[in-house]
C-alpha positions as CSV (number, residue, x, y, z in Angstrom):
1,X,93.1,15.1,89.3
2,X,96.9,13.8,89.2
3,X,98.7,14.1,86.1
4,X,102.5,12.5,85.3
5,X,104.5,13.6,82.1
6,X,107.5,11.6,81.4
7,X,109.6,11.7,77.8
8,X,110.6,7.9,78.2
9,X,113.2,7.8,75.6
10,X,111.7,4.8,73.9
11,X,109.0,3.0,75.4
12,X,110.0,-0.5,74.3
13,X,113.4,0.3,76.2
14,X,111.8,1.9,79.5
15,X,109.1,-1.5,79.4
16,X,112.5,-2.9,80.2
17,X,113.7,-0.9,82.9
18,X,110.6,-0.9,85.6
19,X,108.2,1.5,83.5
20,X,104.8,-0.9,84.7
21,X,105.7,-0.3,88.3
22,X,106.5,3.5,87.9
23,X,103.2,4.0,85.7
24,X,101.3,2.1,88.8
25,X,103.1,3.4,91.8
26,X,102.4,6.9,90.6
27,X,98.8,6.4,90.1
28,X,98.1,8.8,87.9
29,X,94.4,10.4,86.1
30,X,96.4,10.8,82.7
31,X,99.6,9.7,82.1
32,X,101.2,11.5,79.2
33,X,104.3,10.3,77.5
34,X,106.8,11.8,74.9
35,X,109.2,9.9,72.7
36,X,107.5,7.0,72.5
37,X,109.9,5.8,69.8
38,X,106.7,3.5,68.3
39,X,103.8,2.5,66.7
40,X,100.7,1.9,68.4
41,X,100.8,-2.2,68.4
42,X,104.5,-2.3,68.7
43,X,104.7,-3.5,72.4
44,X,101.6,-5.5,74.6
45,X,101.3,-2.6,76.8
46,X,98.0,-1.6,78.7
47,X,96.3,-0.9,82.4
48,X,93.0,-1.8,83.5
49,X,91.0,1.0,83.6
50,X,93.2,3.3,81.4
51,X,92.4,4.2,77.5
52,X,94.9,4.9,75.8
53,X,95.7,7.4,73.0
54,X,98.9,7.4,70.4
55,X,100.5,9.7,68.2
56,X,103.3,8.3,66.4
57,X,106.1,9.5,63.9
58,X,106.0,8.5,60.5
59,X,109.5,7.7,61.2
60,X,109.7,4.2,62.7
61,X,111.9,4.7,66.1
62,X,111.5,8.4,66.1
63,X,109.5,10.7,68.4
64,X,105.9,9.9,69.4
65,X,103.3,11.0,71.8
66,X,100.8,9.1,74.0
67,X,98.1,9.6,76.8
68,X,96.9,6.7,79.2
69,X,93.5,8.3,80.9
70,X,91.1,7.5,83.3
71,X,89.0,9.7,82.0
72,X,86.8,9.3,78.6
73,X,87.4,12.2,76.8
74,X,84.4,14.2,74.6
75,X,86.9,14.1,71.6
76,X,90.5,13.7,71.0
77,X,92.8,15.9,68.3
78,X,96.3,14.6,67.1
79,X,98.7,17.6,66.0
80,X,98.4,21.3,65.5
81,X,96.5,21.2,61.8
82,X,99.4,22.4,60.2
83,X,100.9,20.3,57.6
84,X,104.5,21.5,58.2
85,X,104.5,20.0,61.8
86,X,102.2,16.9,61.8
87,X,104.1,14.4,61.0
88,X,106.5,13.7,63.7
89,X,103.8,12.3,66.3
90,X,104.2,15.3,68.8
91,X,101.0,16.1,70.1
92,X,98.2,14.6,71.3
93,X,95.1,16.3,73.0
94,X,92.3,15.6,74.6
95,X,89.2,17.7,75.0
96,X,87.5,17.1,79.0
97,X,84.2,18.9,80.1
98,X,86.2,21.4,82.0
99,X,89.8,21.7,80.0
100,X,92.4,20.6,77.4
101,X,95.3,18.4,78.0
102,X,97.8,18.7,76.0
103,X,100.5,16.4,75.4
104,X,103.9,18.1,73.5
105,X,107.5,16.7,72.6
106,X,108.8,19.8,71.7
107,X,111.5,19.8,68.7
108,X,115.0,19.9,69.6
109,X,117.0,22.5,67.9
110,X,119.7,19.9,67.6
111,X,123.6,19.9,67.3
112,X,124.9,23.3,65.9
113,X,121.3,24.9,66.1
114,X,120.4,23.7,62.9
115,X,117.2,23.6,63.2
116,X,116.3,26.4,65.6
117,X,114.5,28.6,62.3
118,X,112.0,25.5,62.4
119,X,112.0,25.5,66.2
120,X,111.0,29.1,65.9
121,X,107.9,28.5,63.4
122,X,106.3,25.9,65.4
123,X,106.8,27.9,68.6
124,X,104.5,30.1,67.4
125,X,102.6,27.8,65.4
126,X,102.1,25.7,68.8
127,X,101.2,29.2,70.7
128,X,98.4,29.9,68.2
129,X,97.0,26.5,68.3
130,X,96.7,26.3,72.5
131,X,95.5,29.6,72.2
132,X,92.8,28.8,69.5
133,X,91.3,26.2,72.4
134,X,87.9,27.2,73.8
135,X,88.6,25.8,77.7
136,X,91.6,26.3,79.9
137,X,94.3,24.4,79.0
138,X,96.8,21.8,80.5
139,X,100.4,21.7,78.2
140,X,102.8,19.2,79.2
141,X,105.6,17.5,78.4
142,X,109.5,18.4,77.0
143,X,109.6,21.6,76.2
144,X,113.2,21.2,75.5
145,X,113.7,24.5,76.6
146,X,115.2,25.4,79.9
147,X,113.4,28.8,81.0
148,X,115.8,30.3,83.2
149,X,119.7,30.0,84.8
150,X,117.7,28.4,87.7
151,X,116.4,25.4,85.5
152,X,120.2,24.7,84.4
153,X,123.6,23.2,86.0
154,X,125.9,25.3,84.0
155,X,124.2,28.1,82.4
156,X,127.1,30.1,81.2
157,X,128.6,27.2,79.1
158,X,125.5,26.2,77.9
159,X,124.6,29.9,76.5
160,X,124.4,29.1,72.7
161,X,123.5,25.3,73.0
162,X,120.1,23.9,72.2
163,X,117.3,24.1,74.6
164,X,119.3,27.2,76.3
165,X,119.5,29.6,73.4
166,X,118.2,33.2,73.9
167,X,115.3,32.6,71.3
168,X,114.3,29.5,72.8
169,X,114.1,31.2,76.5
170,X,112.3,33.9,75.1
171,X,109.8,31.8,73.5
172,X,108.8,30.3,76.2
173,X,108.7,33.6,77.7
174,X,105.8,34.8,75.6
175,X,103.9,31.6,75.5
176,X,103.8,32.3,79.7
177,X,103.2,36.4,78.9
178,X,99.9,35.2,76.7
179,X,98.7,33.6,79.3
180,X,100.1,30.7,81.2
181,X,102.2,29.4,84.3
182,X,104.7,27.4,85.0
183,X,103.5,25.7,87.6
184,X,106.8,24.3,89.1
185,X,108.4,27.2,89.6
186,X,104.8,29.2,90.5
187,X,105.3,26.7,93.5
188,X,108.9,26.6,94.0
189,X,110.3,30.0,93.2
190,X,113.9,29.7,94.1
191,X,114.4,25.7,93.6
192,X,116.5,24.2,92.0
193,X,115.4,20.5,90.5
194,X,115.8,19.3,87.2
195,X,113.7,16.7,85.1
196,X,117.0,15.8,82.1
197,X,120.3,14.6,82.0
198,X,122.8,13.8,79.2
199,X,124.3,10.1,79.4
200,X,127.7,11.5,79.2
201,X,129.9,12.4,81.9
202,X,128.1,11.0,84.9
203,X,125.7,13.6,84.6
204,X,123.0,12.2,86.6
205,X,125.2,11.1,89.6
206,X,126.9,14.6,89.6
207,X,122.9,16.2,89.3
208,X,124.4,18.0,86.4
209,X,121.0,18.7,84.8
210,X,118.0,20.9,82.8
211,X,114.5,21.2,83.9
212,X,112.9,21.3,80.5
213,X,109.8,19.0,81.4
214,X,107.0,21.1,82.2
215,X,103.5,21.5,83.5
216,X,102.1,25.0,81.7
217,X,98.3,25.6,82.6
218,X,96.3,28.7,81.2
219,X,96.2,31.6,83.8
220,X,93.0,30.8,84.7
221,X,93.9,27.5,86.3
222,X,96.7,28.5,88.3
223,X,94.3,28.9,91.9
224,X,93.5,25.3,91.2
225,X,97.7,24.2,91.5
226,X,97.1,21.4,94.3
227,X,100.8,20.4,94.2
228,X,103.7,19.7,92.0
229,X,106.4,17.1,92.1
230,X,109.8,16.6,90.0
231,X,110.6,12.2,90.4
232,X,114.0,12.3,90.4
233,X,113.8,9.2,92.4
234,X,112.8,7.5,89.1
235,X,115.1,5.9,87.0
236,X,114.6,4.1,83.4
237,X,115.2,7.4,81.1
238,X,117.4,10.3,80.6
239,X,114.3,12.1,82.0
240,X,112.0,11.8,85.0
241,X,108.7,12.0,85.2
242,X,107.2,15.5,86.5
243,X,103.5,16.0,88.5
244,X,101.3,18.5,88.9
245,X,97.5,17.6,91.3
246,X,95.1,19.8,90.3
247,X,91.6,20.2,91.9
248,X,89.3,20.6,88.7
């Protein structure tokens, strides 16, 4: 089964900028997407043979998950069931015969770190709830957490900035300590590729970026890794979509 992630930075603007030919050429099983930035109904989007499956802010413009699948699902869950956390659209998951797929938009800790104390309550929250899941588990999306100096241009300047803050690494650290693997880098130990970069300063021309888009799958998955891809060949976001093949 191929699954793509991409965080398209507002759907309605990627529609404009070639997402129909990405979402086809890619061909994917399920095709997860964060920051939507919409309503279900907002744009005349669909694919034959796909379902799809939305979780919106209640925010107009703001956040927002969605699945396209192939695949009927036995049921579907939108958010974490905790009231604190479900009303920014940021998960969506669907239960399958053999595992969960989970699709996350991660809270940014935003400028100054202000809300990093809120970051730190839903990434445990988040934890329990994939742990609380009967199957293995498929989590992707932005994590908006680079994991290590690897997954960063310029880690030393970038030490106390959001998505590269010590309590956000560590984080992520634990959630893969309870149980899970990255599966880029289980593939690709030492390379360096990166799924984000900031409009500014020519970022994405100079490669100056993070990888915070991730495939994480529960330990007991990670034999089944068929391959995993970064797109940086694809354009139409400040992110690029990521892959992981698995055979399940």
């Amino acid at each position: 089964m191929k699954f793509i992630s991409w965080n398209v930075n507002g759907l309605r603007a990627a529609a404009g900028k070639g997402f129909s030919d990405a979402f086809k050429a890619l061909d994917a099983d399920f095709f997860c997407l964060q920051e939507t930035k919409m309503q279900e109904g907002q744009l005349d989007l669909s694919f034959d043979g796909y379902t799809s499956y939305w979780n919106s802010a209640e925010k107009k413009g703001y956040s927002g998950t969605a699945i396209f699948t192939r695949k009927k699902p036995l049921s579907v869950c939108y958010g974490m069931g905790v009231e604190e956390h479900d009303h920014e659209g940021r998960i969506v998951t669907l239960e399958m015969p053999d595992f969960y797929l989970v699709c996350v938009y991660v809270p940014n800790s935003q400028d100054g770190l202000r809300r990093l104390d809120y970051r730190m309550k839903w990434e445990d929250d988040f934890r329990r709830f994939v742990l609380s899941l009967d199957k293995p588990v498929v989590i992707c999306g932005d994590l908006n957490v680079a994991h290590e100096e690897i997954d960063i241009k310029n880690p030393a300047s970038n030490r106390r900035n959001a998505g590269f803050t010590d309590e956000e690494r560590e984080k992520f650290s634990i959630l893969l300590a309870s149980g899970f693997t990255d599966t880029w880098r289980a593939q690709h130990p030492e390379e360096v590729k990166y799924s984000w970069w900031s409009y500014r300063f020519h970022a994405r021309e100079n490669n100056a970026g993070w990888r915070i888009d991730y495939f994480v799958v529960s330990d007991s998955l990670r034999d089944k890794i068929v391959s995993t891809d970064i797109h940086n060949e694809i354009f139409g976001s400040d992110h690029c979509p990521v892959e992981l093949v698995l055979d399940i």
